[in-house]
Each structure stands twice: as structure tokens, then as C-alpha cells.
N, C-alpha and C positions, 0 to 999 in steps of 0.2 A: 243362120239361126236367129228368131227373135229374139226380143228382149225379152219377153217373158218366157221362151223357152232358157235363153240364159241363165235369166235370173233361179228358175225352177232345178235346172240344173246344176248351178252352184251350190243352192239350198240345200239339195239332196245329197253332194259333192261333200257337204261339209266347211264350206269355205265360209272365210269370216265376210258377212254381211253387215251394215251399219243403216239403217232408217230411221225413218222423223217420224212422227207419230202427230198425229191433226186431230185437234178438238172441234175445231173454228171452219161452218162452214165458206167457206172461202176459197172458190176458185181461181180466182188472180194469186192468191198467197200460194196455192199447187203448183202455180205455173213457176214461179218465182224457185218456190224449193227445190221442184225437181227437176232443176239445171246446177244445183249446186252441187252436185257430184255423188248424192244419198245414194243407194242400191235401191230402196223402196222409200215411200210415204204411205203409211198405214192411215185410214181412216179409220177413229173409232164410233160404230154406229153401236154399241153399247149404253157407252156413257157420254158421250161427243152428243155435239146438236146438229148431225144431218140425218132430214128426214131424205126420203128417195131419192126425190130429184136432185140436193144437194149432194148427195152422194155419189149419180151419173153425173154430175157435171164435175166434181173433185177428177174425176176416176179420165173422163174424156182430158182434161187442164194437166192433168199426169201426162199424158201424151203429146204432150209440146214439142215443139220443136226444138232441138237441144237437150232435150231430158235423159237422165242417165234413169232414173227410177223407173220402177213398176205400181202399181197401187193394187196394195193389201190392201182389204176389211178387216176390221173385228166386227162379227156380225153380230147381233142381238140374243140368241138362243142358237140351242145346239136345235135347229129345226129348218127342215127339207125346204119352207118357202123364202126363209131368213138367207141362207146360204145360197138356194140356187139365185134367187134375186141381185146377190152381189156378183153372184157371178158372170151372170146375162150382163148386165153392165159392166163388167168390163177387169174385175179385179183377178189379179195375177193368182193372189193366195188368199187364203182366209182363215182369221184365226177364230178358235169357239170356244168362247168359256164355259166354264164351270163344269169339266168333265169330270167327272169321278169315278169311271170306270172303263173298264176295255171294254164294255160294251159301250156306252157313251162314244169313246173315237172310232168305234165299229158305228157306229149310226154317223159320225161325222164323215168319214173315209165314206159311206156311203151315197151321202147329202151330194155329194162334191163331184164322184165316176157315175157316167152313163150306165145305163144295162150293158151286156150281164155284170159287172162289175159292184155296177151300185142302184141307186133310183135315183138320182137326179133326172129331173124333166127335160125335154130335149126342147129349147127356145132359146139361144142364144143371145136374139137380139142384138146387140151391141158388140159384144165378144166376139162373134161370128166374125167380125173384120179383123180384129189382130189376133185372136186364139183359138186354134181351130182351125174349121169349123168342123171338121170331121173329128170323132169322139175317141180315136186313138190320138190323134193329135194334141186333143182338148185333155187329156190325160197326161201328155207327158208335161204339158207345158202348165199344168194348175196343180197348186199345191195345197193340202189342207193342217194345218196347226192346229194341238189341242192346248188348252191354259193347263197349266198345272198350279191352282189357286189354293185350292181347299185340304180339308185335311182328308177329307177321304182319295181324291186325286193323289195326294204325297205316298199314301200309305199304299197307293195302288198303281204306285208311278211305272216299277217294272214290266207290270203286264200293258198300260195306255200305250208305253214305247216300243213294247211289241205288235203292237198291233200293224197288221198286214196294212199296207197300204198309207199308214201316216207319215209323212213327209216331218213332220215334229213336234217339240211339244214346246210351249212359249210362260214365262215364268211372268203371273201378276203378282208383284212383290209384297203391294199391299194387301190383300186379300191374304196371300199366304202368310204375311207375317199376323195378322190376325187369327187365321185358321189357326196358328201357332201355341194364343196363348196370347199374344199381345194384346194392348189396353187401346192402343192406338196405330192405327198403320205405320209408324217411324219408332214403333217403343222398345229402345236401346235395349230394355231388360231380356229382350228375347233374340238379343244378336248373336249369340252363340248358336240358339238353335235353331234360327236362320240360316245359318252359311253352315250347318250340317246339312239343312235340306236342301239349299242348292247343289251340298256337294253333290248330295245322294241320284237330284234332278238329274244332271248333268253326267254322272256316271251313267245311270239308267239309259239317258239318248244314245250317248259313246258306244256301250256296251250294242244298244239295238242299230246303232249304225244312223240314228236319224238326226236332223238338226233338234238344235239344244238353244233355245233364244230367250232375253229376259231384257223387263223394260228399268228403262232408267230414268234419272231427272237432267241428265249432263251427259256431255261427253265425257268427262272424263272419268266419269264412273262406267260409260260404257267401255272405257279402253279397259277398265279393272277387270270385267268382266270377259271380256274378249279373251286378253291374259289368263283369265284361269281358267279355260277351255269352254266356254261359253263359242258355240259357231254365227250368232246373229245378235244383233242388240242393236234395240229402238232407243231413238233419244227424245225427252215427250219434255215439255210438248206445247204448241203454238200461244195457245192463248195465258200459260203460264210464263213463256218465255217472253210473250209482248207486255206481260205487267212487271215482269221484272226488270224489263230491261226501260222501258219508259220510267220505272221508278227511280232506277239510275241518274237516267237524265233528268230529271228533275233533280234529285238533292245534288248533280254536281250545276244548274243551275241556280238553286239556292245556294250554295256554299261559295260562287264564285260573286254573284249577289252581294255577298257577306264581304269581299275583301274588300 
């Protein structure tokens, strides 16, 4: 079995997955993470700064030698050139925002399966050498994620987790805690009706059988999450965790400085 059928197959399995989440195009820094034992490294071409190229070359540096990970996308729009393009290059799964309805992951589940199944374009490209290339193959072993962000997505979350052929749905916190009613993507006043709608997220996947993922700023907010039945969770992510952690070392350089 490959690694991406592995991986696709756990996913679907329900087993607790753990991934890094990459803003920074940087393919040395891919190479580095995924030997550290992640399940995945998601690229997000969203909100993240890689254009194409930066993207095929994360995706190839995923494939090191050593690497236990696979490389997700989040890809730009829920749209047939967005998606298959990630795919031709090389990514395992793909997650797609801002769905709001079972029709939305009915056109993503589409994006993603060849004919008769779906329309995805048949070019491989790059994929062609580790997934696939044959289009029964290339189905079992790729997987498509819908966001559950917004408020029409929450309020429509049971029929998106129905939907034939979705592998899962993935939780962006801050967008949904917005969607919500919050002032700000972290605003406490709306944490109660937050961790309803996860619950509700999270039932809805269970109940449809599909994975259940949601992003974090820490491990150890992913471990909270894992714990309450959560089957995947990103720990995000590179370029906030190199200022943090350089910030570090700096004041414990000034403060030593100091004695």
C-alpha cells in the first residue's frame, strides 16, 4: 500500500490523524517537517503565499526520503481548475472552503473523481507517479475535505456530511467563530456557541461516517480536540510558529544580557 493510499485510508477509517499546516513557501522547511513523524503537511494556497510552482515544489520536498507525511492542499475556490491543478501536482487530499451547501461538496466530490463519477480532467502529471495513475486507483487513494466556516455551511452541516462521496469536513475556526456572531476571530463572548457548533460539526461527520478535522494554533489544543472526538487536527502553522519562537529567543537573550 502507498503512502497516500495509507494515509486516505485511515482518513476514511476514522483514525486520529495529526498535521502541520504551511503558510511559508519553503521547500527545505517541507523536507525538514515531514520527517518529523506529521501524518500530513497541508499547504494552504488560500491564504499561504505559494503561487504554483511553490506549491509543486512543497508537494515533490513532501516526498523525501524519510518522510512519514502526505501533502494536502487547501486550495483557493471550490473550482474544477483550483482543485484538479493541486492534484496533478501531487497532493494526497484537498481541502475547499467556504461550502455552504450539499450542493457545493457535490461539485467538490466532483472536482476531485474522474468520469463517470465526477469531471475532473484526466492530466495527472506529476501524480501519475505516486497516485494512480489509473482512475480507480486515483480514487481510492485521494481524498476531498469540505470547510465547515460559515454560517450557512453549520446550518447545513448534516446534509454537506451526507454527501456521497466526501471523505470529510474540516473546521476553520476563525471564520466560523465569526460566522457566529463574533467581533473578532478569538472573541471569548461567543465561546459558548462555539463549542455547540463544533459539537454539532463533529456529530454530524460521526453520524455520516466521515472524517471530522479542525485547525489549531498548538498541539496541545490539537490533543483537546482529538479527545473530544475530533478524527484529524492541523497544528498551524510555520511562519507564526518561526516568530514566535525567534521571539523567545530573543527576550531569553536579553534577560540573560540583563544579569
Amino acid at each position: 500500500m502507498t503512502t497516500a493510499a495509507h494515509f486516505t485510508a485511515a482518513l476514511r477509517d476514522r483514525q486520529r490523524l495529526i498535521g502541520y499546516w504551511s503558510l511559508l513557501d519553503s521547500p527545505v522547511a517541507a523536507e525538514r517537517l515531514a520527517r518529523l513523524g506529521y501524518d500530513y503537511l497541508a499547504f494552504d494556497a488560500q491564504h499561504g503565499l505559494f503561487g504554483y510552482q511553490g506549491l509543486l515544489n512543497n508537494l515533490i520536498a513532501t516526498d523525501t526520503r524519510g518522510s512519514t507525511a502526505v501533502g494536502m492542499v487547501r486550495v483557493e475556490a471550490n473550482d474544477p481548475t483550483c482543485i484538479g491543478r493541486a492534484l496533478d501536482a501531487g497532493a494526497t487530499a484537498v481541502i475547499v472552503p467556504l461550502v455552504d451547501t450539499a450542493r457545493d461538496a457535490a461539485d467538490a466530490v466532483a472536482a476531485v473523481r474522474y468520469p463517470p463519477h465526477g469531471r475532473r480532467s484526466y492530466g495527472p502529471m506529476r501524480a501519475q507517479l505516486r497516485i494512480g495513475p489509473a482512475p480507480a486507483d486515483t480514487h481510492e487513494q485521494t481524498a476531498v475535505l469540505a470547510m465547515i466556516e460559515t454560517a450557512d455551511g453549520l446550518a447545513n452541516v448534516e446534509e454537506i456530511c451526507a454527501t456521497p462521496g466526501l471523505d470529510g469536513v474540516y473546521v476553520g475556526p476563525s471564520d466560523l467563530r465569526l460566522a457566529i456572531g463574533g467581533k473578532t476571530s478569538t472573541d471569548p463572548d461567543v465561546a459558548e456557541e462555539f463549542e455547540q457548533a463544533l459539537t454539532r460539526i463533529r456529530k454530524a461527520a460521526e453520524a455520516a461516517g466521515i472524517a471530522a478535522g479542525i485547525h489549531n494554533g498548538d498541539g496541545a489544543s490539537a490533543a483537546r480536540r482529538l479527545a473530544e472526538g475530533f478524527t484529524f487536527a492541523s497544528v498551524a502553522a510555520d511562519v507564526v510558529h518561526l516568530q514566535q519562537v525567534a521571539a523567545a529567543h530573543l527576550d531569553a537573550a536579553r534577560e540573560e544580557g540583563r544579569k
